[in-house]
PDB file as gemmi writes it, atoms N, CA and C in Angstrom:
CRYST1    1.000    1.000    1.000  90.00  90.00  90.00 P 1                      
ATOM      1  N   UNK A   1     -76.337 244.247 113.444  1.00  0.00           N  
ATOM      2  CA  UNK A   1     -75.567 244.488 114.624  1.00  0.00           C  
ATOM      3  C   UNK A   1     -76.477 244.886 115.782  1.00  0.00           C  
ATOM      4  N   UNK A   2     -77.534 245.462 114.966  1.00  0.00           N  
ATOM      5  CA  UNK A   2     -78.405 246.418 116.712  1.00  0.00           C  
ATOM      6  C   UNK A   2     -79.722 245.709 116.675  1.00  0.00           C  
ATOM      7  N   UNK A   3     -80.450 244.543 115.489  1.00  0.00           N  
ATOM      8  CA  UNK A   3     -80.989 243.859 115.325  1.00  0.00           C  
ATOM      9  C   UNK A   3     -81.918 244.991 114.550  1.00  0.00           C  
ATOM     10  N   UNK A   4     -81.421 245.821 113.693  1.00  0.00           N  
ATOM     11  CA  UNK A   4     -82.728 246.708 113.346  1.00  0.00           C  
ATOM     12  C   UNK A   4     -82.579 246.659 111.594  1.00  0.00           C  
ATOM     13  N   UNK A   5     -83.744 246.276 111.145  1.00  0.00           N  
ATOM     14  CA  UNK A   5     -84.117 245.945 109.696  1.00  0.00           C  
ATOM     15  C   UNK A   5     -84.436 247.327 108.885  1.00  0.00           C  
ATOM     16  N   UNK A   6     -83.612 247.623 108.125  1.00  0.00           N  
ATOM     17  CA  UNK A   6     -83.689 248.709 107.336  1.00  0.00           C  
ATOM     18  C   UNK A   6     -84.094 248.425 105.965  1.00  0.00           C  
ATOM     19  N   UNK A   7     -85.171 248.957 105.223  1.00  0.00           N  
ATOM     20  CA  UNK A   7     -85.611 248.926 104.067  1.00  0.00           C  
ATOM     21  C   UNK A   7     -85.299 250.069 103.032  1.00  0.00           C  
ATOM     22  N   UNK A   8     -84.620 249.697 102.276  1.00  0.00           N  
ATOM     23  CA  UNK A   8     -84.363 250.553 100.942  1.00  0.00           C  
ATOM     24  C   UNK A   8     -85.487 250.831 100.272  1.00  0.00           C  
ATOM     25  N   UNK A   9     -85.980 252.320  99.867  1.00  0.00           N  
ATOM     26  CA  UNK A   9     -87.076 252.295  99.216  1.00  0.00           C  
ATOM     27  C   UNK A   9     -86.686 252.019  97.653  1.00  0.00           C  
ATOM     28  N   UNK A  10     -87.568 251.064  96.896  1.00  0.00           N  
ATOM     29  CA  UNK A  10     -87.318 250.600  95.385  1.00  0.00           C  
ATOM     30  C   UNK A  10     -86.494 249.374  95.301  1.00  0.00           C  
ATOM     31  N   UNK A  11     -85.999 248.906  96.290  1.00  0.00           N  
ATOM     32  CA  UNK A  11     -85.430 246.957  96.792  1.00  0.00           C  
ATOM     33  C   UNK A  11     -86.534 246.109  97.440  1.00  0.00           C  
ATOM     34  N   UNK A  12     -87.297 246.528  97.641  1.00  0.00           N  
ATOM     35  CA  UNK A  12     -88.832 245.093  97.637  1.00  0.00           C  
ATOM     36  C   UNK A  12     -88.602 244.052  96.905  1.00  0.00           C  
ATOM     37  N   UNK A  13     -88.806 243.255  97.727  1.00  0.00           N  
ATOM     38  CA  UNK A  13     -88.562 241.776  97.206  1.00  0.00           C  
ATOM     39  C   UNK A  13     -90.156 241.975  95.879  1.00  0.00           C  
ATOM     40  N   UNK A  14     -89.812 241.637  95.345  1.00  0.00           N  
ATOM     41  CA  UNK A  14     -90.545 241.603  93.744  1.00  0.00           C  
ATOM     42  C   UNK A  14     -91.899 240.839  94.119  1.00  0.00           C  
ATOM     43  N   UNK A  15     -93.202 240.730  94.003  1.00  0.00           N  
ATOM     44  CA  UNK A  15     -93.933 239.940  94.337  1.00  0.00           C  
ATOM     45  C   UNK A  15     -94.148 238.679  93.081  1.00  0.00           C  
ATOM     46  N   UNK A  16     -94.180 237.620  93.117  1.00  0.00           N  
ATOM     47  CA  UNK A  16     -94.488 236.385  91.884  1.00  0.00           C  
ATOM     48  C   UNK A  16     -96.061 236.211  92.323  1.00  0.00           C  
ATOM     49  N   UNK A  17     -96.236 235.698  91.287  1.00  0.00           N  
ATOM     50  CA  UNK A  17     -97.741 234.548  91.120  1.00  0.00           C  
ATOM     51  C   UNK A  17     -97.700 233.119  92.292  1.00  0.00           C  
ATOM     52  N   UNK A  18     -96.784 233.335  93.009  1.00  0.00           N  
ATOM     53  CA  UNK A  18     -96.796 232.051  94.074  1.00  0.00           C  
ATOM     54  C   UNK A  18     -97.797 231.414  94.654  1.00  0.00           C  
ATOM     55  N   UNK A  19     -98.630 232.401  95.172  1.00  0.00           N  
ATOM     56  CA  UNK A  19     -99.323 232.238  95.924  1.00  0.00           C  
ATOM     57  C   UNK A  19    -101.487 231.901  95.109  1.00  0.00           C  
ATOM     58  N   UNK A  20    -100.829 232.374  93.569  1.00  0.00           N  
ATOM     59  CA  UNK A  20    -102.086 231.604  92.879  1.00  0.00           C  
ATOM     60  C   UNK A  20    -101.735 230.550  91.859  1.00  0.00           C  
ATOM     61  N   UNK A  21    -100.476 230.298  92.309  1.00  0.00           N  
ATOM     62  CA  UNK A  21     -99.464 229.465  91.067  1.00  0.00           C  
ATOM     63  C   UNK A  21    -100.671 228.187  91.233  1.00  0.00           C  
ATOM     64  N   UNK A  22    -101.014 227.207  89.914  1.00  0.00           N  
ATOM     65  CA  UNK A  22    -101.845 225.938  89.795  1.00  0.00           C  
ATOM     66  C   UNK A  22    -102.824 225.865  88.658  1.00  0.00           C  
ATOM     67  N   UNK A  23    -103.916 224.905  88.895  1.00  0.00           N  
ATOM     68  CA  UNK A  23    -104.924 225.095  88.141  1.00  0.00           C  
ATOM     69  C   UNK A  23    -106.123 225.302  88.858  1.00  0.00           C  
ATOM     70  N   UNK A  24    -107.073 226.301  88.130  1.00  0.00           N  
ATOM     71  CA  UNK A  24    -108.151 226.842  88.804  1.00  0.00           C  
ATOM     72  C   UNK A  24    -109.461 226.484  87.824  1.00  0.00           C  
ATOM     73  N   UNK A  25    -110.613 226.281  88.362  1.00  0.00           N  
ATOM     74  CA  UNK A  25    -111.720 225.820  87.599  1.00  0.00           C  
ATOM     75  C   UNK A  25    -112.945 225.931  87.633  1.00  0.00           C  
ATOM     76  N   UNK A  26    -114.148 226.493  87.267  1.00  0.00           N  
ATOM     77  CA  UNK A  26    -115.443 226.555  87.423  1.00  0.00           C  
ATOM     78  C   UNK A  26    -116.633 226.298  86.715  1.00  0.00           C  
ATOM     79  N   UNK A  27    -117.566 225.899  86.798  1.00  0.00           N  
ATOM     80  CA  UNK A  27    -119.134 226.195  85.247  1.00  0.00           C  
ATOM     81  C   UNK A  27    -119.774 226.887  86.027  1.00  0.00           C  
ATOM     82  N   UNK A  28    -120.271 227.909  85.503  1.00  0.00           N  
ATOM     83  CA  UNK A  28    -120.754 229.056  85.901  1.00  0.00           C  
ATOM     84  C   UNK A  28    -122.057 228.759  84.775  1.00  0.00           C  
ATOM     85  N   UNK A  29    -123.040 228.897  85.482  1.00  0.00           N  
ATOM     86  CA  UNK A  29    -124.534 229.547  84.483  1.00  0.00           C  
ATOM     87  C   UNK A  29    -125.742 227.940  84.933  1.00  0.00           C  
ATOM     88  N   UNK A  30    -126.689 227.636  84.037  1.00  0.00           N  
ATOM     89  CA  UNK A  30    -127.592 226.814  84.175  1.00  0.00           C  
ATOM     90  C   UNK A  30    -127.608 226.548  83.058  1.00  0.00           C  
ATOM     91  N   UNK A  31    -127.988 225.044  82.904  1.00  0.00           N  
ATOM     92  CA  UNK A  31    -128.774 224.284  81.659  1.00  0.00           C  
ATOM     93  C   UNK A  31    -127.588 224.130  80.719  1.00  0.00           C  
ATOM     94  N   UNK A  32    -128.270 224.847  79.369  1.00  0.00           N  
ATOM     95  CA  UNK A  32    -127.514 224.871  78.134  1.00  0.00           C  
ATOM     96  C   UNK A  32    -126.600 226.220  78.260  1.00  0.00           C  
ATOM     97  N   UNK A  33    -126.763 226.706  79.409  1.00  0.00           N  
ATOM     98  CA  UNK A  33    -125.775 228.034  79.358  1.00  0.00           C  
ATOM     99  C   UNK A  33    -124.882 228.047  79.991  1.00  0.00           C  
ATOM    100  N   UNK A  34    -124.282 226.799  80.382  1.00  0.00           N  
ATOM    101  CA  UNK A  34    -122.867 226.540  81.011  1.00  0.00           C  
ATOM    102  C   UNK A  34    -121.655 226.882  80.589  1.00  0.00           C  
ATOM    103  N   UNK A  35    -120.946 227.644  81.317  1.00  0.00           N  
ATOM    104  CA  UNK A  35    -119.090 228.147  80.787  1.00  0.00           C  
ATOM    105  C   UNK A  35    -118.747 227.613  81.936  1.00  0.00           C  
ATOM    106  N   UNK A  36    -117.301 227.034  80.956  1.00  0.00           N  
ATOM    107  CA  UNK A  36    -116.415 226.414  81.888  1.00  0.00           C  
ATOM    108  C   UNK A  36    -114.965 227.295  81.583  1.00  0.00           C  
ATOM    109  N   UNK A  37    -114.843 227.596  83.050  1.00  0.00           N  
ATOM    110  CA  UNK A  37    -113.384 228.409  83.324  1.00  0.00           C  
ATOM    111  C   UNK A  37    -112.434 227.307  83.359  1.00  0.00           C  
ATOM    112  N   UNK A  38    -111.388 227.794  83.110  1.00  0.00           N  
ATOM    113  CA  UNK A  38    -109.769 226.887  83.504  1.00  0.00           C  
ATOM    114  C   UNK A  38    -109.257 227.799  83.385  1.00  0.00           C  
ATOM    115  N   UNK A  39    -108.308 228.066  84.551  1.00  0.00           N  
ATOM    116  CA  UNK A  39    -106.884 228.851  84.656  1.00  0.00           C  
ATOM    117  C   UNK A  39    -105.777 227.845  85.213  1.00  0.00           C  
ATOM    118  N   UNK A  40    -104.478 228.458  84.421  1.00  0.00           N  
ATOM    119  CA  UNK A  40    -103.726 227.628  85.032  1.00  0.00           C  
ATOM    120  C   UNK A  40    -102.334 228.685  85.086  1.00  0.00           C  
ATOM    121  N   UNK A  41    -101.549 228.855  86.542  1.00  0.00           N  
ATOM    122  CA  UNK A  41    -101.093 229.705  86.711  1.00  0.00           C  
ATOM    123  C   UNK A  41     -99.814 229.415  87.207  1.00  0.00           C  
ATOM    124  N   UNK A  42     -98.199 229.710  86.241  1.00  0.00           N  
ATOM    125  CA  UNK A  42     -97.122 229.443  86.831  1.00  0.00           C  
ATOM    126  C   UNK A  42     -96.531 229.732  87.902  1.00  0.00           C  
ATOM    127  N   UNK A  43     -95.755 228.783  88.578  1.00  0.00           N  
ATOM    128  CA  UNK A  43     -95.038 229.178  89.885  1.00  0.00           C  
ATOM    129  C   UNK A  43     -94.197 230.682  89.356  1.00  0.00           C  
ATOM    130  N   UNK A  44     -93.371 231.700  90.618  1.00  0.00           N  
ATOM    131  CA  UNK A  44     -92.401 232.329  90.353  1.00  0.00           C  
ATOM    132  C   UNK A  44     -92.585 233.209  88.967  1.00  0.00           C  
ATOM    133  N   UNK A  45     -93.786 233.271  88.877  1.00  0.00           N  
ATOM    134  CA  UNK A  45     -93.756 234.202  87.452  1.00  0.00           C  
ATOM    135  C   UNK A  45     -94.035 236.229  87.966  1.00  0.00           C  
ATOM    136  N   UNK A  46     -93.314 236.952  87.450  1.00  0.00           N  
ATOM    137  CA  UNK A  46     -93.518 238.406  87.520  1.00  0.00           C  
ATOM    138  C   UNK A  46     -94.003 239.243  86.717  1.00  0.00           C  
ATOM    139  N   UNK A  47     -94.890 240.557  87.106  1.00  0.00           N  
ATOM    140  CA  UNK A  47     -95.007 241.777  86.289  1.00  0.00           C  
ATOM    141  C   UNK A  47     -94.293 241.830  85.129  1.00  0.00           C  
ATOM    142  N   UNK A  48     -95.329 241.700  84.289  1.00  0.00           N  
ATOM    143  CA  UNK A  48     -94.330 242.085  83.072  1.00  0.00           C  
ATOM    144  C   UNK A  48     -94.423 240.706  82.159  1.00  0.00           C  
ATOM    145  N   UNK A  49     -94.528 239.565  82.316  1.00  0.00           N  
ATOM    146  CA  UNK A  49     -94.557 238.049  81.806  1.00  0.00           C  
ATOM    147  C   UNK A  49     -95.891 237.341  81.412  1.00  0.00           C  
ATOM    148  N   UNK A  50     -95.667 236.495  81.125  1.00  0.00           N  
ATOM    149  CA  UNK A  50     -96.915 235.771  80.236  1.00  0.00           C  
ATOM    150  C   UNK A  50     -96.770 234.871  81.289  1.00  0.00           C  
ATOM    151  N   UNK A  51     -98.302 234.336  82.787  1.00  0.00           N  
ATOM    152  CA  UNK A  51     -97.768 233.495  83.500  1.00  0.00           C  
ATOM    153  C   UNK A  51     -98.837 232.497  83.449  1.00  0.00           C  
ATOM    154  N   UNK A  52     -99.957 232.078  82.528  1.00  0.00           N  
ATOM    155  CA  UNK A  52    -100.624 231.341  82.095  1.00  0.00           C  
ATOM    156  C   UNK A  52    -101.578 231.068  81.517  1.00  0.00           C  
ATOM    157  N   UNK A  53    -102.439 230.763  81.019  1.00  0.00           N  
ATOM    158  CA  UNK A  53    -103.761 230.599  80.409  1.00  0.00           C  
ATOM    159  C   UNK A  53    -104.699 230.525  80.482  1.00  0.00           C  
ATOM    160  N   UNK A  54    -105.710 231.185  80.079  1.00  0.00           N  
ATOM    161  CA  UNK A  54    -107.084 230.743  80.367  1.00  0.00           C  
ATOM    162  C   UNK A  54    -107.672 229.596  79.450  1.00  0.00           C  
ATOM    163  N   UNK A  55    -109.180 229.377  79.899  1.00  0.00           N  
ATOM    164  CA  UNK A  55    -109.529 228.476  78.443  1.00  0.00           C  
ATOM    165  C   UNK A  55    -111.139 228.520  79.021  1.00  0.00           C  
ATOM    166  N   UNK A  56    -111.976 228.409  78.081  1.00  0.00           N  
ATOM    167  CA  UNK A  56    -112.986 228.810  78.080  1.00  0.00           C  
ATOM    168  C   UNK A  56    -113.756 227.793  76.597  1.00  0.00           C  
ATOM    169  N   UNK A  57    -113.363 226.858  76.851  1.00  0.00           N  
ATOM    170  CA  UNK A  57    -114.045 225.768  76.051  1.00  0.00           C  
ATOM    171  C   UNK A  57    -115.558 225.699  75.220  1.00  0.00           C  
ATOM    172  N   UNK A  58    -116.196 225.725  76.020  1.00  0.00           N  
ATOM    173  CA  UNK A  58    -117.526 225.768  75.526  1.00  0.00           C  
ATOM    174  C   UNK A  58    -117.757 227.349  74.702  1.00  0.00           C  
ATOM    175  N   UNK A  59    -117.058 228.360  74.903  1.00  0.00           N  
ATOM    176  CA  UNK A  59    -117.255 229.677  73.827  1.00  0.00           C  
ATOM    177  C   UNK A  59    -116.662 229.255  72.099  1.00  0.00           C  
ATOM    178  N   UNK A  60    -115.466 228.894  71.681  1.00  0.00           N  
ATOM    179  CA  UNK A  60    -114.323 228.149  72.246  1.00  0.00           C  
ATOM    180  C   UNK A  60    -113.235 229.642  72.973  1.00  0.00           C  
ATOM    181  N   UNK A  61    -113.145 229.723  73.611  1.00  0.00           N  
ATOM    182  CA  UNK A  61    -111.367 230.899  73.572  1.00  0.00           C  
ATOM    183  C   UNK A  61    -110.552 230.252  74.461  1.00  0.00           C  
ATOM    184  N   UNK A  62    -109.302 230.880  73.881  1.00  0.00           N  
ATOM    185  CA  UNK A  62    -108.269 230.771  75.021  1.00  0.00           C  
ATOM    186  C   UNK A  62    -107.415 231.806  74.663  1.00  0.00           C  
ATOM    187  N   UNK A  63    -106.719 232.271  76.018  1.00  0.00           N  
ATOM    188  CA  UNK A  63    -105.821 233.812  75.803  1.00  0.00           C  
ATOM    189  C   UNK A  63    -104.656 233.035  76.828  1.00  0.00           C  
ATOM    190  N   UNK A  64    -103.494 233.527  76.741  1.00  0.00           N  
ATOM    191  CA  UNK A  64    -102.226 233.725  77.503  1.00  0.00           C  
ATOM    192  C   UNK A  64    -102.717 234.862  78.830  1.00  0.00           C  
ATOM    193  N   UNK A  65    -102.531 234.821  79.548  1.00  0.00           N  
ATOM    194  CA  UNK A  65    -102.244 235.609  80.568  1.00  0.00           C  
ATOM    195  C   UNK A  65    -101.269 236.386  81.253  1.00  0.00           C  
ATOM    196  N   UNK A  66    -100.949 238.067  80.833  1.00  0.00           N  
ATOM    197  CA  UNK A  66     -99.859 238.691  80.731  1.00  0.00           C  
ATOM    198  C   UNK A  66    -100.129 239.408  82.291  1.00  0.00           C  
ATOM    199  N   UNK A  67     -99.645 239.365  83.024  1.00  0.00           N  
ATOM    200  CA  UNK A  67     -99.315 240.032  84.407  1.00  0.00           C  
ATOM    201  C   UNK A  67     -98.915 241.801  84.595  1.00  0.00           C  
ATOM    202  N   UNK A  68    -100.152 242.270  84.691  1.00  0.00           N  
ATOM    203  CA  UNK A  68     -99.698 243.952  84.478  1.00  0.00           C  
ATOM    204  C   UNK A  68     -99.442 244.507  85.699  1.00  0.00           C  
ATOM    205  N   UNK A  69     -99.781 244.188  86.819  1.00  0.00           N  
ATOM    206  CA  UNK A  69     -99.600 244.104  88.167  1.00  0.00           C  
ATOM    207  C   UNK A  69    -100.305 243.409  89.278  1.00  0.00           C  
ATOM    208  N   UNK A  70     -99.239 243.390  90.185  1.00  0.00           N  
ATOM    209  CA  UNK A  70     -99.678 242.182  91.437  1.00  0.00           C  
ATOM    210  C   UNK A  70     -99.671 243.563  92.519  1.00  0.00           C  
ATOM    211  N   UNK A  71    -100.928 243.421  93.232  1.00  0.00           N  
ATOM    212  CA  UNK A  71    -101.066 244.331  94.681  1.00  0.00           C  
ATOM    213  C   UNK A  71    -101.742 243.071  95.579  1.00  0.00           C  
ATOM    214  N   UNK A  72    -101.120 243.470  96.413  1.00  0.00           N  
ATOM    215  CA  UNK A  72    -101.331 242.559  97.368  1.00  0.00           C  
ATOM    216  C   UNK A  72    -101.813 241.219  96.862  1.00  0.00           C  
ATOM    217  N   UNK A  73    -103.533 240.648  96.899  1.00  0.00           N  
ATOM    218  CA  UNK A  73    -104.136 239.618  96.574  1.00  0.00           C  
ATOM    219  C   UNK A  73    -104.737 239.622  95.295  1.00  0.00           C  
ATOM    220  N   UNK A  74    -104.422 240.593  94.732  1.00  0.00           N  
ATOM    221  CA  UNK A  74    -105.275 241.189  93.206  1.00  0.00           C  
ATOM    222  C   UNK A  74    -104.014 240.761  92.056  1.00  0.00           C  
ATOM    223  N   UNK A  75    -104.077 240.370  90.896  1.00  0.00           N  
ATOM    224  CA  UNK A  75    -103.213 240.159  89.975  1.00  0.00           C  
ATOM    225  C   UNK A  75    -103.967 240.688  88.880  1.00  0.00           C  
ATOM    226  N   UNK A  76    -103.676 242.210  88.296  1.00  0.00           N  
ATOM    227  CA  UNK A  76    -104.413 242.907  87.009  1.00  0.00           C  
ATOM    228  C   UNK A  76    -103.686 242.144  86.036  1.00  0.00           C  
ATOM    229  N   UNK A  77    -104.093 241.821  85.129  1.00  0.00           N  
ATOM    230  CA  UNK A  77    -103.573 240.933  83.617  1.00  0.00           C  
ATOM    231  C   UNK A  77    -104.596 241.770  82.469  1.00  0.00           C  
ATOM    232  N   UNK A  78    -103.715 241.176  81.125  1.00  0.00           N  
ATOM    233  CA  UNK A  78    -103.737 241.378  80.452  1.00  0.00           C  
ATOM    234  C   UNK A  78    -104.658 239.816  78.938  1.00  0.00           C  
ATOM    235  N   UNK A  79    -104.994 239.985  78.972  1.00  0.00           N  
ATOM    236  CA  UNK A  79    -105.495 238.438  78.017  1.00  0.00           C  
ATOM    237  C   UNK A  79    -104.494 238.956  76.412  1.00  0.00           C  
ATOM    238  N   UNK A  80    -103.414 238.086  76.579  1.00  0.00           N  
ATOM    239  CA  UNK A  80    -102.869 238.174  75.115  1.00  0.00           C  
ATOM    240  C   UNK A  80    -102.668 236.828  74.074  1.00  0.00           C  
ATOM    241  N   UNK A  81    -102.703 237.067  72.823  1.00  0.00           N  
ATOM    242  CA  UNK A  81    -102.575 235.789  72.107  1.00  0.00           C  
ATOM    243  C   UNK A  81    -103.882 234.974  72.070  1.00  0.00           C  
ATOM    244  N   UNK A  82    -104.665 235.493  71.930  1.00  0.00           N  
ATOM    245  CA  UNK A  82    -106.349 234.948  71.781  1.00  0.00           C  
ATOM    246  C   UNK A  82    -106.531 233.757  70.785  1.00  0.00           C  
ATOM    247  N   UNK A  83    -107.154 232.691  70.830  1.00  0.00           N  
ATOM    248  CA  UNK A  83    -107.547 231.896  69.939  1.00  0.00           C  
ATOM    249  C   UNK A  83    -108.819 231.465  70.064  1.00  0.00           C  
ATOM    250  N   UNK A  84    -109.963 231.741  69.254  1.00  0.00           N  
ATOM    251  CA  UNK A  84    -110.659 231.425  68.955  1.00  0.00           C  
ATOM    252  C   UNK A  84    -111.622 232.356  69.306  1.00  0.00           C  
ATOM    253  N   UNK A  85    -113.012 232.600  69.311  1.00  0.00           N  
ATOM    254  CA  UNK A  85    -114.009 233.316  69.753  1.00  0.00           C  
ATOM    255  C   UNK A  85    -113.953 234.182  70.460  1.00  0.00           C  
ATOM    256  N   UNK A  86    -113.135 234.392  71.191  1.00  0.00           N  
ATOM    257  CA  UNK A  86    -112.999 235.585  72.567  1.00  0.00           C  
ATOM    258  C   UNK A  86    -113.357 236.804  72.200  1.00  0.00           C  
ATOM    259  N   UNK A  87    -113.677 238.112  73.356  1.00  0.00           N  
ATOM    260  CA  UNK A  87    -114.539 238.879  73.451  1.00  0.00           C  
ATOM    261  C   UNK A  87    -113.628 240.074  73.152  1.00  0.00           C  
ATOM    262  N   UNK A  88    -113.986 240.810  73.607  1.00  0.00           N  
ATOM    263  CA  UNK A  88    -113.106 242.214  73.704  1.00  0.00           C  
ATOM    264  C   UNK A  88    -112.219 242.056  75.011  1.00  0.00           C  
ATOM    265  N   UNK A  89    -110.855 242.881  74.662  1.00  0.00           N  
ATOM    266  CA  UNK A  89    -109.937 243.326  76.173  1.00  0.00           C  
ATOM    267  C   UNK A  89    -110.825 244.107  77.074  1.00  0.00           C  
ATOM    268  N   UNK A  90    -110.820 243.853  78.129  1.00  0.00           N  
ATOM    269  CA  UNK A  90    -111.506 244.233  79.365  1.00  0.00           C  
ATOM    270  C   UNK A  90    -110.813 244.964  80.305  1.00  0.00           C  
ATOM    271  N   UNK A  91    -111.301 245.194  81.745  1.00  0.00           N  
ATOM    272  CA  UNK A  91    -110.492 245.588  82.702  1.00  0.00           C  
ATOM    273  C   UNK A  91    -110.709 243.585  83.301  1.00  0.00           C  
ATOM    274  N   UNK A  92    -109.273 243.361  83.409  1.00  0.00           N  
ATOM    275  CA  UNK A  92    -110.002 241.813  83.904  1.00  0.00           C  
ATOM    276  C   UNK A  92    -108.418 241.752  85.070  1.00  0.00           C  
ATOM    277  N   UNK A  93    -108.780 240.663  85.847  1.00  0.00           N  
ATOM    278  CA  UNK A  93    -108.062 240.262  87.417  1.00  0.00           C  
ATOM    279  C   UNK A  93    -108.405 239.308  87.692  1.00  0.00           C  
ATOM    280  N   UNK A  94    -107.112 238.828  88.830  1.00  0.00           N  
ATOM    281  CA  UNK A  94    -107.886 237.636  89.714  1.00  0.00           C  
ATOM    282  C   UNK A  94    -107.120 238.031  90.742  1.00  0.00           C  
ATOM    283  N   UNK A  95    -108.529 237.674  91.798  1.00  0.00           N  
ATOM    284  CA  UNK A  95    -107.714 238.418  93.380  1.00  0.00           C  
ATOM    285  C   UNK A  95    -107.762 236.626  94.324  1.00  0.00           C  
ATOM    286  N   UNK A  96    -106.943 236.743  94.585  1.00  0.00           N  
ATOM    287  CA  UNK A  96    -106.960 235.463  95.726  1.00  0.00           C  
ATOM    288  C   UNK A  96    -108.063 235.639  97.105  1.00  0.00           C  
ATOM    289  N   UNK A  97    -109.019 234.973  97.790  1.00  0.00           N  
ATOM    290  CA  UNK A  97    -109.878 235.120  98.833  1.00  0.00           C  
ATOM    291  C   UNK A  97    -108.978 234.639 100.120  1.00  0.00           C  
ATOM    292  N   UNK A  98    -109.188 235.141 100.957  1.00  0.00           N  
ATOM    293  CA  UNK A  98    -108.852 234.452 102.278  1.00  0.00           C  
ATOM    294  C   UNK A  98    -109.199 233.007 102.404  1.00  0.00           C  
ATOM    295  N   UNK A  99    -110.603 232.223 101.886  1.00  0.00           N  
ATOM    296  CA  UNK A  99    -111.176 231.144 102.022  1.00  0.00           C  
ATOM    297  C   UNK A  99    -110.714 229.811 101.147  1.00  0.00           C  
ATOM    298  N   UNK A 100    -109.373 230.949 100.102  1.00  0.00           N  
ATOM    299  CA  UNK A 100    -108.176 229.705  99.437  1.00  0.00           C  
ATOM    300  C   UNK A 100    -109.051 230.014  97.736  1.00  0.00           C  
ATOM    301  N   UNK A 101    -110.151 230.717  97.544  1.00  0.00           N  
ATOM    302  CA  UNK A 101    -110.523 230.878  95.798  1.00  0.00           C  
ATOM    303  C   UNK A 101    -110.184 231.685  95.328  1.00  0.00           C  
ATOM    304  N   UNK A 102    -110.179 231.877  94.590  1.00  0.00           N  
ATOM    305  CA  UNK A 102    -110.068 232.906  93.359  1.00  0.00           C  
ATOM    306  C   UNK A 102    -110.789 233.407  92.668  1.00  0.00           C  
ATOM    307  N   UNK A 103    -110.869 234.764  92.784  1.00  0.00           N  
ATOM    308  CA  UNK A 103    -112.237 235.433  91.497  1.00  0.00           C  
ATOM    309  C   UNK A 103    -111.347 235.902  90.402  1.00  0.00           C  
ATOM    310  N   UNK A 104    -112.006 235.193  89.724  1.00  0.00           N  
ATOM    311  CA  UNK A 104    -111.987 235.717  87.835  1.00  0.00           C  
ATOM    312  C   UNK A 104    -112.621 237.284  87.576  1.00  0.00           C  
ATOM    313  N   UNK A 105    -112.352 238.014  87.472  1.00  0.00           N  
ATOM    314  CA  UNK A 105    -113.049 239.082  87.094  1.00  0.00           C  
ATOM    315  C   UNK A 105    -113.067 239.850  85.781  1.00  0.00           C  
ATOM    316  N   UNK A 106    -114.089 239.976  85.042  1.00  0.00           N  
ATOM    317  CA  UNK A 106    -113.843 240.378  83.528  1.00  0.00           C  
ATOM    318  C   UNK A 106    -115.226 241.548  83.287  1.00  0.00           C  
ATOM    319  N   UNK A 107    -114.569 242.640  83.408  1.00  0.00           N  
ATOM    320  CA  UNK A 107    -115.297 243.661  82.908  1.00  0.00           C  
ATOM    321  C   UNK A 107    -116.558 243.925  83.594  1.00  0.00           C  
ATOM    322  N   UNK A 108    -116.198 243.436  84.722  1.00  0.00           N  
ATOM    323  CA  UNK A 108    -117.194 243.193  86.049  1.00  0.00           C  
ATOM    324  C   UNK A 108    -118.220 241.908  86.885  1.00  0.00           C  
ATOM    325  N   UNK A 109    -118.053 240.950  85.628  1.00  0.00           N  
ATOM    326  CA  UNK A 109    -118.478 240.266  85.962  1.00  0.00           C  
ATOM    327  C   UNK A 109    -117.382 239.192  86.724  1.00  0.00           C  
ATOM    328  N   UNK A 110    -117.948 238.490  87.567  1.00  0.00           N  
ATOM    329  CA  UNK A 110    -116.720 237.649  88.522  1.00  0.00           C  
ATOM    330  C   UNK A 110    -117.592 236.558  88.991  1.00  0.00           C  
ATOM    331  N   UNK A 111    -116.674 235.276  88.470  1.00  0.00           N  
ATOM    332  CA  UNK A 111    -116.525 234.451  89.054  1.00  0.00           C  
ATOM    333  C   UNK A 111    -116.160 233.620  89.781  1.00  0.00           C  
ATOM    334  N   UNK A 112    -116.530 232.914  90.834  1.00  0.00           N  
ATOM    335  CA  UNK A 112    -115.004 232.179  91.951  1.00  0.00           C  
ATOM    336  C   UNK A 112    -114.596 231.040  91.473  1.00  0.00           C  
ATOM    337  N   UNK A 113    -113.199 230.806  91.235  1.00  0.00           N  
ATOM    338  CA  UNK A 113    -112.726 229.635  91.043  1.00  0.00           C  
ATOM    339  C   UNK A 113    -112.217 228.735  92.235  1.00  0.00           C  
ATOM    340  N   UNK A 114    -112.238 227.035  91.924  1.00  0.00           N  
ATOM    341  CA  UNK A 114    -111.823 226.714  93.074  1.00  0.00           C  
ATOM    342  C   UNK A 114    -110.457 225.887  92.468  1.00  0.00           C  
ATOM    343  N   UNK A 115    -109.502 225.561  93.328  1.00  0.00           N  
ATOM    344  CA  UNK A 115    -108.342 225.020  92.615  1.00  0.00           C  
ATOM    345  C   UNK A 115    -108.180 223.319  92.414  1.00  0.00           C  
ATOM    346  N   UNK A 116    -108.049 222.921  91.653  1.00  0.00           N  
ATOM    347  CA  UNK A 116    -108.522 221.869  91.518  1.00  0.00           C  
ATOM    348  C   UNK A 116    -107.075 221.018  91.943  1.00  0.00           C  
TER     349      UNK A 116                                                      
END                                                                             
């Protein structure tokens, strides 16, 4: 009526994976020490959900990707449902860049993905 937008505190529109929803990809290292990243990340997925996979071929692993929280450009996850070789649970993320990539981050180490 008076054109003035009132916000309920705890009614926030929910944030999704929208904005890293796809597939993401990198080889990281030299020579014979090449890893290859793949992420692949559902549209509309929330806190709390399984919203895609990693894969990591050449180790062999692959984990599900459980969403523990979204802040702003940062998405903290969880690696669940492991198959094959994979390492220990980490502190691990992927934050979206202004420049359109994505860093992988696992227990400090980070890599940028680009979306393929």
């Amino acid at each position: 009526m008076f054109g003035i937008n009132f916000r309920i505190p705890g009614c926030e529109e929910e944030q999704t994976t929208d904005p890293i929803a796809g597939t993401w990809a990198v080889s990281a290292g030299q020579g014979n020490s090449t890893v290859d990243i793949s992420i692949i990340i559902v549209e509309g997925c929330k806190v709390g959900h399984v919203c895609g996979t990693i894969n990591l071929p050449s180790v062999p692993c692959q984990a599900s990707l459980k969403i523990r929280k979204i802040e702003d450009a940062r998405y903290d996850y969880d690696a669940v449902d492991h198959v094959g070789a994979c390492g220990p649970v980490g502190v691990e993320y992927l934050e979206l860049k202004n420049d359109g990539s994505l860093i992988y981050s696992y227990n400090g180490l980070q890599r940028t993905l680009r979306r393929k």
